[in-house]
C-alpha positions as CSV (number, residue, x, y, z in Angstrom):
1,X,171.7,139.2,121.9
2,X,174.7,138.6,123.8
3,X,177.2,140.8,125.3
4,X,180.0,140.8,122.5
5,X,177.1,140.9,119.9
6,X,175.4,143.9,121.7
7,X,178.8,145.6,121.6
8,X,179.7,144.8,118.6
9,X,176.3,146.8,117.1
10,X,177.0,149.6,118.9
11,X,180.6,150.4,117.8
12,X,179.0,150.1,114.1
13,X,176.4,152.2,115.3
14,X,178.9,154.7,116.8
15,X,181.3,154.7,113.6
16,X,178.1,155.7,111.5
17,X,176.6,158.3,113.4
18,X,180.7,160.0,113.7
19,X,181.0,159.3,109.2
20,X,177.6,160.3,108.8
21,X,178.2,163.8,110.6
22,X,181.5,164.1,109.0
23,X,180.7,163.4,105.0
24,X,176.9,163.0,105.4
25,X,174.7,159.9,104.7
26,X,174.8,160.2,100.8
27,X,178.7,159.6,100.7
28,X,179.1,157.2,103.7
29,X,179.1,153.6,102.3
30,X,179.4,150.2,103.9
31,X,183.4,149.7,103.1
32,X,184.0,152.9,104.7
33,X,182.2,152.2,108.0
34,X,183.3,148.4,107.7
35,X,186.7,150.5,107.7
36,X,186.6,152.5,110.1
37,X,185.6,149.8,112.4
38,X,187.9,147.8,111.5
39,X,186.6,144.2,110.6
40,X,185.2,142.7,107.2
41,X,181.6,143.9,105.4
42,X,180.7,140.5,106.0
43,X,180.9,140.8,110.0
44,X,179.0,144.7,109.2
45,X,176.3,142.6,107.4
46,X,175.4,140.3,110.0
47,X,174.3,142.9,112.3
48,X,172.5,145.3,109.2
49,X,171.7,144.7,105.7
50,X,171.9,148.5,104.6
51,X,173.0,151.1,105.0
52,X,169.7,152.9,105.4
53,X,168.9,150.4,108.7
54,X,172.3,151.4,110.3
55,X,171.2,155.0,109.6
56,X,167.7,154.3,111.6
57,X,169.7,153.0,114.4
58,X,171.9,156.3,114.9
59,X,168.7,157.9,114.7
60,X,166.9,155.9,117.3
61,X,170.0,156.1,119.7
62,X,170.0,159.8,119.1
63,X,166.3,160.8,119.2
64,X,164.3,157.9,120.2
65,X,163.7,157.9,123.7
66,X,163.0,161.5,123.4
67,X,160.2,161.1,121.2
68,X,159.1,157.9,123.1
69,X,158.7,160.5,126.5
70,X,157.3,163.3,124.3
71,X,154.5,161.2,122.8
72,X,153.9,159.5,126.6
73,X,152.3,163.1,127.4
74,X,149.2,162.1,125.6
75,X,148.5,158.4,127.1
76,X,146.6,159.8,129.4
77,X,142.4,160.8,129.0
78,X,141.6,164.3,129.3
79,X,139.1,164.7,131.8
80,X,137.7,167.5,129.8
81,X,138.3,170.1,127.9
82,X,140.2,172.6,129.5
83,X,142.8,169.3,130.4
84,X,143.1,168.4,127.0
85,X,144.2,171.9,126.1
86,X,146.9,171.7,128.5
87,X,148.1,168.3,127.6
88,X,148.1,169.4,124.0
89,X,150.3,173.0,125.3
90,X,152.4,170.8,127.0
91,X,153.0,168.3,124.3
92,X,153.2,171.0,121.7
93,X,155.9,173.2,123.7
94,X,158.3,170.0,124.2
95,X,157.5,168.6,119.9
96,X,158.8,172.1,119.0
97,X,162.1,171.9,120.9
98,X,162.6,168.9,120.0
99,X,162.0,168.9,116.2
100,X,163.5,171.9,115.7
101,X,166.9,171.0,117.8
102,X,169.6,171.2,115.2
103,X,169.5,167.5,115.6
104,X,167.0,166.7,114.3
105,X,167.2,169.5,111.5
106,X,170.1,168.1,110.4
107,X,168.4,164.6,109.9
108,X,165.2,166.1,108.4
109,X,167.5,168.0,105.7
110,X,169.3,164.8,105.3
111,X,166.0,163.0,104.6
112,X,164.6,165.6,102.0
113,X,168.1,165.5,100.4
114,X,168.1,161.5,100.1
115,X,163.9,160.8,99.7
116,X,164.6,160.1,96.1
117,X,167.8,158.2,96.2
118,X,167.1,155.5,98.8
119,X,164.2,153.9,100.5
120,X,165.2,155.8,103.9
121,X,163.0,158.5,103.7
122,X,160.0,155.6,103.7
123,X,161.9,153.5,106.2
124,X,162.2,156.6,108.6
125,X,158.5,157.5,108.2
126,X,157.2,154.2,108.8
127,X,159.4,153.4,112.1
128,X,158.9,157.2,113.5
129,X,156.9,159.9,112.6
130,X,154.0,157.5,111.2
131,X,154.2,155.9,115.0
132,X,153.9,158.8,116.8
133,X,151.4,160.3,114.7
134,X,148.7,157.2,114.8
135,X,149.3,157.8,119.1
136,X,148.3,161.4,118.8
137,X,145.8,160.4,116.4
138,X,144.5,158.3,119.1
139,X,144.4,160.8,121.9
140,X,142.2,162.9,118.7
141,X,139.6,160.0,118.9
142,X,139.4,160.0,122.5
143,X,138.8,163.7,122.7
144,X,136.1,163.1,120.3
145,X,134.6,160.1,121.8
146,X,134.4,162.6,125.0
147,X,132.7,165.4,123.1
148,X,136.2,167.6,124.0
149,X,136.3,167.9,119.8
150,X,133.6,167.6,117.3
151,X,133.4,163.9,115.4
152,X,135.8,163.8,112.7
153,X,138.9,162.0,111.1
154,X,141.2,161.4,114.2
155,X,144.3,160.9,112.1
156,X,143.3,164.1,109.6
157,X,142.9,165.9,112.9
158,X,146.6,164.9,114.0
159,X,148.4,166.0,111.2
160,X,146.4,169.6,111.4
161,X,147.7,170.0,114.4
162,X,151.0,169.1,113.8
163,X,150.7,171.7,110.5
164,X,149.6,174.2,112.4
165,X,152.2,174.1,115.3
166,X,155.1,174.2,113.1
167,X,153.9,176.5,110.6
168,X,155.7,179.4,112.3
169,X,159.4,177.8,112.5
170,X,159.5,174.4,110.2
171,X,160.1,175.8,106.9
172,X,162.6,178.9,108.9
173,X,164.6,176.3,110.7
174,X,165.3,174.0,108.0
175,X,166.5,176.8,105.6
176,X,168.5,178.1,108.3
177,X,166.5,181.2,108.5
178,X,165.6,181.0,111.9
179,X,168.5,180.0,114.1
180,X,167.1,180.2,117.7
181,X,163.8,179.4,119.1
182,X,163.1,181.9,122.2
183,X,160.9,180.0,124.7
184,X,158.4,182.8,125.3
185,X,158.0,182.7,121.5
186,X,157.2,179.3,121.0
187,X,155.1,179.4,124.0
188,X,152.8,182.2,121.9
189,X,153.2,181.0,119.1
190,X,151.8,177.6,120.5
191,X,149.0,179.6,121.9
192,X,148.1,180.9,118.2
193,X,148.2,177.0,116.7
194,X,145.8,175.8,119.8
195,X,143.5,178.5,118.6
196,X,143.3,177.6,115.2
197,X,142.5,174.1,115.9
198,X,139.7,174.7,118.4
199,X,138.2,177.1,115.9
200,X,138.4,174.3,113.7
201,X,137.6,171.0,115.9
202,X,136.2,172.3,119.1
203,X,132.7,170.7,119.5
204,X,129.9,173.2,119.8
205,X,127.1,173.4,122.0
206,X,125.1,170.4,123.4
């Protein structure tokens, strides 16, 4: 894409992300980015044909690279099992932060709100969480393949995990119940979802 063109996407992704703070996603429209722009739907159309895509763009802007570093953390084997603890810890301390920033809240209560009104909530899954989830699903089958966890549905594995270390705060955070996340509290409760999942996929004895 050239220069102009790459600048011209981002001032339409920068209008968006400003109206869809302001009035939220469900009353933003096309003519009223097109307007704040300043330029014709038809120019707003050449760069994205919905609204729902210009919304995945703020998101990726916003969050992306975030979750792209995050989900790095488990590229790497575990040598054994007291490594893969530690590079789940680690991953699990920094997903908590980062999902439960009021970022990211805000765009998860947006999601709900809309999941029956558009396609977004599908179009989000498929371009992020699915995506991350199918990379810790493959650090699951390496851990398994090592004899770290018993044999077992890698991707089922995954999303226990991710149950389990959000159980404490996901529901709290989104109905504004809980409005802070203490570090030392997510650290334990961390410490409480790892044992949970060993108990459930740690392999036994040889």
């Amino acid at each position: 894409m050239r220069k102009k063109s790459e600048e011209r996407r981002q001032a339409i992704i920068d209008v968006a992300a400003e109206l869809f703070n302001e009035i939220g996603f469900d009353r933003a429209s096309m003519a009223e980015i097109s307007a704040r722009l300043g330029g014709s739907k038809a120019t707003l159309y050449n760069y994205f044909s919905s609204k729902e895509e210009i919304f995945l763009a703020v998101m990726k802007q916003q969050a992306g690279m975030q979750f792209e570093s995050l989900f790095a953390i488990l590229a790497e084997d575990s040598k054994g099992p007291d490594q893969a603890r530690a590079t789940l810890k680690l991953f699990a301390n920094k997903y908590l932060h980062l999902v439960l920033s009021p970022e990211v809240i805000a765009v998860r209560r947006l999601l709900y709100y809309n999941a029956e009104r558009s396609e977004l909530g599908c179009m989000y899954y498929e371009n992020g969480p699915r995506r991350g989830w199918l990379a810790i699903a493959d650090f699951m089958k390496r851990a398994m393949e090592k004899g770290i966890f018993r044999e077992a549905d890698p991707w089922l594995a995954g999303i226990q995990f991710r149950v389990l270390i959000e159980a404490e705060w996901a529901e709290g955070r989104i109905l504004n119940v809980i409005t802070s996340l203490p570090p030392a509290k997510v650290k334990e409760s961390v410490e409480r979802a790892l044992d949970a999942f060993y108990r459930i996929y740690a392999a036994g004895p040889a």
